[in-house]
Legacy VTK file of the C-alpha trace (Angstrom):
# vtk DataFile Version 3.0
C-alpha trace
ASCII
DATASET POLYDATA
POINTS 400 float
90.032 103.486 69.702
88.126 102.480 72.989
90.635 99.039 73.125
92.970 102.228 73.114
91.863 104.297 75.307
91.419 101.546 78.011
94.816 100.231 77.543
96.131 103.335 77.846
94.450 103.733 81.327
95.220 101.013 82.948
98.878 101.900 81.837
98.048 104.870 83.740
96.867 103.868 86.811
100.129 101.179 87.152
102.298 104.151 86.234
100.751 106.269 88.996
101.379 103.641 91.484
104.487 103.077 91.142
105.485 106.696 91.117
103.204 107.624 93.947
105.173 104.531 95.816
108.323 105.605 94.595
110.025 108.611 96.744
111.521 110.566 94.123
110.229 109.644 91.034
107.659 112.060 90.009
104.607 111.708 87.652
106.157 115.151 85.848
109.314 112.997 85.407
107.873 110.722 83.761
105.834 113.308 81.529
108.932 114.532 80.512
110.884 110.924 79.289
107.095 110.597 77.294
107.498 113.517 75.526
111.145 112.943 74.568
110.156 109.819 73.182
106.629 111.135 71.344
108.144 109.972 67.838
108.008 106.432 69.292
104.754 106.225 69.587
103.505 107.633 66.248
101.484 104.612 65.826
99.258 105.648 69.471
96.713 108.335 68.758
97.461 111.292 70.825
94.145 111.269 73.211
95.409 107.648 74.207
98.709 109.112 75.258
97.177 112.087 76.754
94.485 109.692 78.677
97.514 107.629 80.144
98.985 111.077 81.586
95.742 112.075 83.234
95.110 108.702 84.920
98.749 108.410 85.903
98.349 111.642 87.324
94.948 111.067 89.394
96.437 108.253 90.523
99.293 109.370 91.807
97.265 111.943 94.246
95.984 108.663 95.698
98.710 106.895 96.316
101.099 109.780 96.917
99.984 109.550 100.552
101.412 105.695 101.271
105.070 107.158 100.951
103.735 110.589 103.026
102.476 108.392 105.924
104.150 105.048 106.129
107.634 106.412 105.792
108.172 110.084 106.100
108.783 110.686 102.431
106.767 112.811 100.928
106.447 115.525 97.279
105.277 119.047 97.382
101.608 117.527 97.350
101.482 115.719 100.179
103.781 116.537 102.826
100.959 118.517 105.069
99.645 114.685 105.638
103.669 114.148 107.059
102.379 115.560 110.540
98.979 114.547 111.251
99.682 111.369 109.603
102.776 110.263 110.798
101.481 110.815 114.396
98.867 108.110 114.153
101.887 106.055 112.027
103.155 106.026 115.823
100.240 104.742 117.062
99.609 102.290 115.047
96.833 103.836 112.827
98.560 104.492 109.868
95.905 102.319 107.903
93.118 104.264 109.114
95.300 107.839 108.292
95.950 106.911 104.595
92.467 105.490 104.496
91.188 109.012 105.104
93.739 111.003 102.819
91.296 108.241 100.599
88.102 109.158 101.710
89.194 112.393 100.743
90.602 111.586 96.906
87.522 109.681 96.142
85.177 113.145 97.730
87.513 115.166 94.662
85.983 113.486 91.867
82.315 114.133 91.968
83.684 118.020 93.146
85.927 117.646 89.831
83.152 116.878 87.550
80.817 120.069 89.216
83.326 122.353 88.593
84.155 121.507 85.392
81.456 123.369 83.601
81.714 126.058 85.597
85.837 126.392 84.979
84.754 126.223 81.430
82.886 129.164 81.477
83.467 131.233 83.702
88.039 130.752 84.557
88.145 132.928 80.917
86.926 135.720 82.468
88.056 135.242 85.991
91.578 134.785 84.798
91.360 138.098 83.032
90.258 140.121 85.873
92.883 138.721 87.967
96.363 137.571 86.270
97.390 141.676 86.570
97.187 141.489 90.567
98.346 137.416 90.341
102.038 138.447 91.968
100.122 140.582 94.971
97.876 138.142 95.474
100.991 135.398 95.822
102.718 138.058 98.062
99.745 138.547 99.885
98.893 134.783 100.874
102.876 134.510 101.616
102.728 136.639 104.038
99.411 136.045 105.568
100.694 132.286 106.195
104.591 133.593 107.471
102.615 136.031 109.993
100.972 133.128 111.159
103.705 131.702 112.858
104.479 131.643 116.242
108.401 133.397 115.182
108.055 135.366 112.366
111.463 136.169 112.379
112.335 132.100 111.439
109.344 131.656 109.068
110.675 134.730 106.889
113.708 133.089 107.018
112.425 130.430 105.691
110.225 131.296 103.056
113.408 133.360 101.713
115.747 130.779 102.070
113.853 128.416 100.174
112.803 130.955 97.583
116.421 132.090 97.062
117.375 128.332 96.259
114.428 127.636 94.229
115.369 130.871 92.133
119.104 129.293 91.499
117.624 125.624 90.391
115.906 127.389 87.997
118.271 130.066 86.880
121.291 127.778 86.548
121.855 124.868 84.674
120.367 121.472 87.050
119.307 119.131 85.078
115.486 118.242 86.398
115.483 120.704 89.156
112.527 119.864 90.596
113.920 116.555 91.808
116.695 117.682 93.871
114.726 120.550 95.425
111.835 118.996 96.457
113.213 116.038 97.282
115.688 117.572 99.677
112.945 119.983 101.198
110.724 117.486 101.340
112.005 113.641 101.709
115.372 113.600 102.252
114.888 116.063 105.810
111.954 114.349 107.209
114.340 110.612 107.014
117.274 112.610 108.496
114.939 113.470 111.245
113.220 110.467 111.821
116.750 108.871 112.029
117.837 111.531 114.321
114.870 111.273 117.111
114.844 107.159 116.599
111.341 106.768 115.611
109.609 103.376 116.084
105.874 102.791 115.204
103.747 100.824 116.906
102.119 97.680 115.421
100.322 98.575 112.614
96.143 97.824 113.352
94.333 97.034 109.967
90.463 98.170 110.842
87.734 97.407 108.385
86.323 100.705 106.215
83.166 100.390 107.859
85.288 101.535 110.877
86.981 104.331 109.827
84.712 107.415 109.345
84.778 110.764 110.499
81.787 112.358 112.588
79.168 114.289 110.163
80.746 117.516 111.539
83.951 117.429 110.554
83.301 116.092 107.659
81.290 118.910 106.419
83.824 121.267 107.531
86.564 119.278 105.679
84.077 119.257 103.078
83.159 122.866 102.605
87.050 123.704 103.357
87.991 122.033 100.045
84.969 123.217 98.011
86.052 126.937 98.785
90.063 126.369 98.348
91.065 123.404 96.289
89.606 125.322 92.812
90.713 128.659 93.655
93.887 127.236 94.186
93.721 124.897 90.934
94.705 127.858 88.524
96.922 129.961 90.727
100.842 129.853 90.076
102.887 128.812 92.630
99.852 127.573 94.989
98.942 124.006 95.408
97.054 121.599 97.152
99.290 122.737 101.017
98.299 126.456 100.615
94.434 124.940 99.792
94.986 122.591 103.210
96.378 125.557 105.124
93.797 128.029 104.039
90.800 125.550 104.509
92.054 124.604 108.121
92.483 128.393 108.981
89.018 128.686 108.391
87.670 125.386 109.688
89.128 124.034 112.689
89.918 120.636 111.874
91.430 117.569 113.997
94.017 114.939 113.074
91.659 112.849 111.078
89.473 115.543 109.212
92.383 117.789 108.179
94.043 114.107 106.722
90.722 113.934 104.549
91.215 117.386 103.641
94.402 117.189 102.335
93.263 114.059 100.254
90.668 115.924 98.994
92.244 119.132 97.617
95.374 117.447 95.876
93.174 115.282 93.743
90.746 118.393 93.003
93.799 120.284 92.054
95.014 118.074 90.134
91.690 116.831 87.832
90.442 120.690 87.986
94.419 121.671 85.971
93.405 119.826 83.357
90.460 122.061 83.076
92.456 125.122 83.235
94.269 124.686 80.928
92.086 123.800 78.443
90.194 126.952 79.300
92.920 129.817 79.540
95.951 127.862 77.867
97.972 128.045 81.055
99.210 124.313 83.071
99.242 124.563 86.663
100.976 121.075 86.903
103.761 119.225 84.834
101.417 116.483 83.421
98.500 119.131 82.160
101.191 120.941 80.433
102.303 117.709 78.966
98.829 117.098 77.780
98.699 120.149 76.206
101.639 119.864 74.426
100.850 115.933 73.081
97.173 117.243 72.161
98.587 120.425 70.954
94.764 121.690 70.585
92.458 120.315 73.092
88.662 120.224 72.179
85.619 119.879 73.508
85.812 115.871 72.792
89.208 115.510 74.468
88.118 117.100 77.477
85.187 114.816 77.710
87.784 111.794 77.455
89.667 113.204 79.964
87.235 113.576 82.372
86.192 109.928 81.671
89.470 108.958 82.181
89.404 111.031 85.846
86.495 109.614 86.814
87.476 105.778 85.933
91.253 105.600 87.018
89.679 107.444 90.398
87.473 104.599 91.050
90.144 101.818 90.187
93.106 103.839 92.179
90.434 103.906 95.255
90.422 99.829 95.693
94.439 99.573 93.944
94.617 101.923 97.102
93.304 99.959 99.390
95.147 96.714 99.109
98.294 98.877 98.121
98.482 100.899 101.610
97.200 97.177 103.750
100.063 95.139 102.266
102.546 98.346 103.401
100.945 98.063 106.900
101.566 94.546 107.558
104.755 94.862 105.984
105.760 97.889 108.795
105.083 95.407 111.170
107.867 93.117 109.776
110.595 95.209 109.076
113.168 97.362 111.381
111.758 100.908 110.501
115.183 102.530 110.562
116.689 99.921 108.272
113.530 100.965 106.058
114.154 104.645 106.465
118.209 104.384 105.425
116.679 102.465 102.638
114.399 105.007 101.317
117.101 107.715 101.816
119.605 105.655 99.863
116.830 105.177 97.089
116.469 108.898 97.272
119.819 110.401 96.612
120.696 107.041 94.166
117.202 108.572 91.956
118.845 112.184 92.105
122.458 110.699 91.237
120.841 109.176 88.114
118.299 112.088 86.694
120.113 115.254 87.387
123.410 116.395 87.294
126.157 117.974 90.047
124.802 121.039 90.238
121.770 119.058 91.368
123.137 117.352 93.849
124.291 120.077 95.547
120.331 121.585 95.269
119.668 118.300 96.848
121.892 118.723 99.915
121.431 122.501 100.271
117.326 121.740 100.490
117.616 118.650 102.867
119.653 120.741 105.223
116.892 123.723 104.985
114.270 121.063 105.606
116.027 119.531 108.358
116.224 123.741 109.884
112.662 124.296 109.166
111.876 120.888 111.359
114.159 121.737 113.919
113.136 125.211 114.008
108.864 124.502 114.504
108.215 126.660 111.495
105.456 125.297 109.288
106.911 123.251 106.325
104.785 125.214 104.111
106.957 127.898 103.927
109.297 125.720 102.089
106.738 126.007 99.290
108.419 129.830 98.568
110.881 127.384 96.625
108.151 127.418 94.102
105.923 130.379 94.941
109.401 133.033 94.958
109.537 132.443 91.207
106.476 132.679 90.388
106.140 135.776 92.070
109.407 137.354 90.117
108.312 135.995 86.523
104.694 137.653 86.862
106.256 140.840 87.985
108.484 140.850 84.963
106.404 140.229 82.756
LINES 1 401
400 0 1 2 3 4 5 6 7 8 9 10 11 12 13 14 15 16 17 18 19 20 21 22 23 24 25 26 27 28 29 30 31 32 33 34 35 36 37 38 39 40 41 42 43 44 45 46 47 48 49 50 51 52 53 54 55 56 57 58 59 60 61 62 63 64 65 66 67 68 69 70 71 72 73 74 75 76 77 78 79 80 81 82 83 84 85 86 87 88 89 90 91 92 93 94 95 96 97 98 99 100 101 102 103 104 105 106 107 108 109 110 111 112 113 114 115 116 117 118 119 120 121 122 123 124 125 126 127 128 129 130 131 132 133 134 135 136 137 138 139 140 141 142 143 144 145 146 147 148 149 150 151 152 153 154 155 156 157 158 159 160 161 162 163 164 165 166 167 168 169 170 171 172 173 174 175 176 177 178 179 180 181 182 183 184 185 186 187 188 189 190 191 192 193 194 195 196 197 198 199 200 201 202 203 204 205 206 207 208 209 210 211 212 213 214 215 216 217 218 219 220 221 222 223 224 225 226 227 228 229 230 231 232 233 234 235 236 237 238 239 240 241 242 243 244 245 246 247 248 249 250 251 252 253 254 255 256 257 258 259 260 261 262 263 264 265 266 267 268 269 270 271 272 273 274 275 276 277 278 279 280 281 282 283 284 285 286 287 288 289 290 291 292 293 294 295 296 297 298 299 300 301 302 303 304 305 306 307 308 309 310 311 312 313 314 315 316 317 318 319 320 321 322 323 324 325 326 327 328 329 330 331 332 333 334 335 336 337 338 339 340 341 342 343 344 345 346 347 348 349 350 351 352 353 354 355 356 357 358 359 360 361 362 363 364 365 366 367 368 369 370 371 372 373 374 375 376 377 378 379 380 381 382 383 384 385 386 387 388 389 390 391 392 393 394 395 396 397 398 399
């Protein structure tokens, strides 16, 4: 069983690299095609398949950031890093920006393993007191962030348009709607931008880790930011590791570098802490703990012990795969024409969508991209796009 369970993570943790490399494909994608194909593996004990979800999964939130930061693609998790990180891209510090996103992954898993116990006994009752006002308290932070902007009017806008579309991806028949949408909010708007304004980073400088830190300060801001947020936000519908970002840097001030390490921090907290939750109160905040679920079927005590094994292992290995991973895509920056490189990655991009969803899709994909590309254009925050997600949420707990 241990030969297994090893296997099994390491499978993981080369599954998570490639889709946290790969614009478009999506560790819930992949969750899915596993699930389809559970009868195949009848001879694999179910732990062994759930174990290669959850390191796939941590491992994507460390990776997730080379895509984000070295060539304006990024998912739903990662796409606060776009700005900040993008900016020192120009520079020539993109090393040093993904090295921080890092810093912050590798912060999550220590926070992961204190909150565990306290998830496990005290989310049941939480959860209880709260799931009747869950839809307010979506409205709520909705607005709170919208009224933050500098034009209300266009944030709104937004945050309606994108909930409208998200609300018909769901509602009508796209096959994998997820794809289209958020790669069209997300990736397919920043490229069209970064083609548009003719974007050309400087060459790439490669500093040693002892050279990259942050000053004590911001750290502990950073720090206590994602302490307060990431959890709260690891068990709320609709709200991921961007609204835990945006929250945590609206109460700490944070610079370039410390909000980078912030963001790091919070989407692999989210993501270790949903495993958590929904062993707890039955409910999956992500794709790949509802997958888990549904593989384990019942998930005990001594799965949940595995799993956070298997957190705390494939975070450690992802934090060195990292490394190497996000120098080799420095030096290789400094080799390549970055627009060739960014028609590449938009090619890649629509080619993925052509192949997992269907027409209907497609036009998702196009309708999103163009909202992205109005929500750039327009200086409204990009987190607004996240109503795509949050508008749905919102409708199905006031229905039900």
């Amino acid at each position: 069983m241990i030969l297994e369970l090893i296997i099994a993570l390491l499978c993981g943790v080369t599954a998570g690299t490639l889709t946290g490399l790969a614009p478009g494909i999506h560790i819930n994608l992949v969750s899915v095609v596993l699930l389809a194909s559970l009868d195949k593996f009848q001879s694999i004990q179910l732990i062994s398949l759930a174990s290669f979800i959850v390191a796939m999964s941590i491992t994507h939130t460390f990776i997730d950031f080379v895509p984000s930061i070295f060539l304006g693609a990024p998912e739903e998790d990662s796409f606060l890093s776009l700005l900040p990180g993008h900016q020192l891209l120009m520079e020539g510090k993109g090393y040093e920006a993904f090295i921080l996103t890092l810093y912050g992954s590798i912060f999550a898993i220590p926070v992961i393993l204190i909150f565990t116990p306290i998830f496990i006994y005290l989310l049941p009752l939480l959860y209880s007191l709260i799931k009747t006002i869950l839809p307010f308290l979506l409205i709520f932070l909705s607005f709170y962030i919208i009224f933050r902007e500098d034009n209300v009017l266009i944030g709104l806008s937004v945050f309606l348009l994108s909930g409208f579309l998200g609300l018909l991806a769901f509602n009508t028949p796209v096959k994998e709607p997820l794809l289209p949408l958020l790669s069209g909010l997300f990736g397919l708007s920043g490229l069209l931008i970064s083609i548009k304004n003719k974007v050309s980073p400087k060459k790439q400088i490669i500093l040693p880790l002892s050279r990259i830190k942050l000053p004590k300060r911001e750290l502990l801001k950073s720090g206590i930011a994602a302490l307060i947020f990431a959890p709260l936000c690891s068990f709320l519908p609709g709200i991921g590791s961007s609204h835990a970002a945006t929250l945590g840097s609206e109460l700490f001030e944070q610079s370039r570098k410390s909000f980078l390490f912030l963001v790091g921090a919070v989407n692999t907290i989210i993501m270790g802490l949903s495993y958590m939750t929904v062993y707890t109160i039955g409910k999956s905040r992500t794709g790949t703990a509802a997958a888990a679920k549904d593989i384990l079927q019942n998930i005990t005590s001594a799965d949940i012990m595995i799993i956070l094994a298997v957190i705390v292992v494939s975070g450690i290995i992802s934090f060195f795969v990292s490394i190497f991973v996000s120098r080799s895509f420095a030096r290789f920056l400094n080799r390549i024409n970055y627009k060739y490189l960014t028609i590449v990655i938009i090619l890649i991009l629509v080619i993925v969508n052509i192949i997992f969803t269907n027409w209907l899709g497609l036009i998702v994909l196009i309708t999103a991209a163009c909202l992205g590309v109005f929500t750039i254009l327009s200086n409204s925050r990009r987190i607004n796009l996240m109503a795509a997600l949050i508008l749905p949420a919102i409708i199905y707990y006031l229905m039900n």
